[in-house]
Structure formats: structure tokens, C-alpha cells
C-alpha angles and dihedrals in degrees: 000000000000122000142170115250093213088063128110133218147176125215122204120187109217101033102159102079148004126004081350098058081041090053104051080038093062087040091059094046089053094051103252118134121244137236099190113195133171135118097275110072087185092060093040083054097047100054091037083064103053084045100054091042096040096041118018102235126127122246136201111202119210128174121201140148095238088193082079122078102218089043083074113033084055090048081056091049098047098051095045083047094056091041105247116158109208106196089176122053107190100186094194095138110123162099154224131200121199104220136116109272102234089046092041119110117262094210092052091045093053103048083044084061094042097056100033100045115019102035093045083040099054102037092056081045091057097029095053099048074056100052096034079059091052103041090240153078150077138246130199125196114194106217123154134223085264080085090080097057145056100237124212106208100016099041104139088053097044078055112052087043079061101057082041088067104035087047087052099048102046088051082051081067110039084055105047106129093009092097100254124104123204120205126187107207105213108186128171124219098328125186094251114127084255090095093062087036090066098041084238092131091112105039118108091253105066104013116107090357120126100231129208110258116258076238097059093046086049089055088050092048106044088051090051098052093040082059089043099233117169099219122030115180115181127217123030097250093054087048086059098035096051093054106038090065085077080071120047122064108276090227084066107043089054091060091045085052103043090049086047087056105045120106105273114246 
């Protein structure tokens, strides 16, 4: 592969669907080359694809299982060996799963850990010591408003969406000045497929509700990084919600949550 040293791209970790496949879409309308990266090379190629012919950018596809160490540090490797200088780092890969904890399976939590937490975890790691060198770049971290909360039946995910945002803000902080901006993506319920992924279709939360598009949270998303702002929080009634918890008793706020994610009647 031959590229330009002096181009920029954005590389945006589960691509191939949801918030992941809206993001590289409004980095390609804005003129910013792609990395796409997730587990399905069909579907990267795919989207790659739409993006080169609709809007004229170039796109490298790579597919890895990011749950798997090596996986990233060899997506790292291969992209500084071939001489690609990412100057946005969108860390969206990830999953929940909508079980009790102590039913729940130990392989699937594991791999949810793994992806939510170390491979995020170890790209901005990598990706920041590169644009503070540089004197530029951005990283987004993909959290949810589940980061505000404990969170009964999905409580490995609700956690590891927690250390997302307090990791991110705290590196919002480290690199003021520096360059480097950090942005902690918070949305709600969002009509993703992650929903169905989960198996959270029939809890109170999600069933019957009329969700934000994944398209409408990548715009807000995109804007927010792009301002470098370190906790964006989409949709008015999130941004409340997630709030308003510092104030309640937290007894409280884990009943409300556990009744908000049992199946509806």
C-alpha cells in the first residue's frame, strides 16, 4: 500500500454496524480518510465501498477480533508499518450482554471486559503517546449513559462503560494543552442492533420507546469530538438523567434501574 505521510485518518473500531458504520460515514463526508476495523471483513468491505464511491475518501479495511490482545496490538503494528497516521481514534468497539451476574456466562464476560475495557484501553494508550508527539489528534471513547449508573442485569457491562468515561475524562485532562483532545461519547437506548445483541429487546427500557437513530447519536458525536468536548451526552433527557443520579440516594437509583431493566409484562 502506498500513502502520503502528510494524510489524515480516523480509525473507528466496530465499523460494521450501528453508531461504528454512522461515525466513519460522517468522517468520510467531512473528508477525512477511514481505518475501518471489526470482526466481519464482508460487511468492512462493504461499507468501505459506499464510502470511497459516495464520498471520495480512501479506506483501509481490517478485520480483527479486538477482544484479543495481540489482535490489537497487531492492528497498531500494521498501520504504523505501512505508515498511516491516524490523527482520530474513535474506540466504539463493544458489547453488553443482559443476564444475572452470577448466571451470566464467564467466557462472554470476559471477552465483554476485554473489548470494552483493554482494547480500548490499550489503543488510546498507544494512539495518544503518537498525537501528543505530534501536537494533534483526537480520541473518542464510546460510553453510554449506563456509565452513570450501577446497573442490576447488566452489571459487567454498566461497569466497564464506567471505567470508559472516568478513564476518558481524566485523559481529557492530562492532555489539555498538549494538543490532544479526549471525548467520552454518553448515549441513551439507541436503535443500534445492540439492543437485540444483548437480548435487551423486552426490558422496560427499550420496549415500546421510540429510540434516537444510531445516525443522529454519530452526528452528535462527531460534532462533539470535533469541539473537543470531554462528555457528550446526547439527547436532553440523558443529559438529565445522567445528572440527576449525584443527587438521589444511590439505594435508590439501583432499584429504579433494576425495575427500568426487567422484561416488560
Amino acid at each position: 500500500m502506498t500513502t502520503d505521510k502528510n494524510e489524515s485518518y480516523a480509525l473507528v473500531t466496530g465499523a460494521s454496524g450501528g453508531i461504528g458504520l454512522e461515525l466513519a460515514k460522517e468522517f468520510a463526508k467531512n473528508g477525512i480518510n477511514l481505518v475501518l476495523v471489526a470482526r466481519s471483513e464482508s460487511k468492512l468491505q462493504t461499507l468501505a465501498d459506499f464510502l470511497e464511491l459516495e464520498y471520495k475518501v480512501k479506506t483501509i479495511v481490517i478485520a480483527k477480533d479486538l477482544s484479543l490482545l495481540q489482535e490489537v496490538e497487531a492492528l497498531y503494528h500494521q498501520l504504523e508499518y505501512e505508515k498511516i497516521r491516524v490523527d482520530y481514534l474513535v474506540n466504539n468497539a463493544g458489547f453488553g450482554d443482559y443476564a444475572l451476574f452470577h448466571e451470566a456466562e464467564w467466557n462472554k464476560l470476559h471477552e465483554m471486559i476485554n473489548l470494552n475495557i483493554t482494547a480500548l484501553t490499550r489503543l488510546s494508550h498507544l494512539y495518544a503517546k503518537d498525537m501528543v508527539n505530534r501536537g494533534f489528534g483526537k480520541i473518542m471513547n464510546v460510553a453510554s449513559t449506563a456509565a452513570f449508573l450501577p446497573g442490576p442485569l447488566m452489571a459487567v457491562y454498566f461497569a466497564t462503560k464506567s471505567y470508559v468515561l472516568f478513564l476518558s475524562e481524566a485523559m481529557a485532562s492530562e492532555l489539555e494543552g498538549k494538543g490532544v483532545t479526549v471525548t467520552a461519547l454518553c448515549p441513551g437506548a439507541t436503535e443500534s442492533g445492540f439492543q437485540s445483541a444483548a437480548a435487551l429487546e423486552e426490558s422496560r427500557m427499550v420496549k415500546g420507546k421510540k429510540l434516537p437513530t444510531s445516525a443522529e447519536v454519530a452526528a452528535y458525536g462527531y460534532k462533539s469530538m470535533m469541539k473537543g468536548k470531554a462528555v457528550a451526552i446526547h439527547g436532553v433527557m440523558n443529559y438529565l438523567m445522567a445528572n440527576s443520579v449525584r443527587f438521589s440516594p444511590r439505594s435508590m437509583v439501583v432499584k429504579l434501574v433494576k425495575k427500568l431493566q426487567e422484561k416488560a409484562k
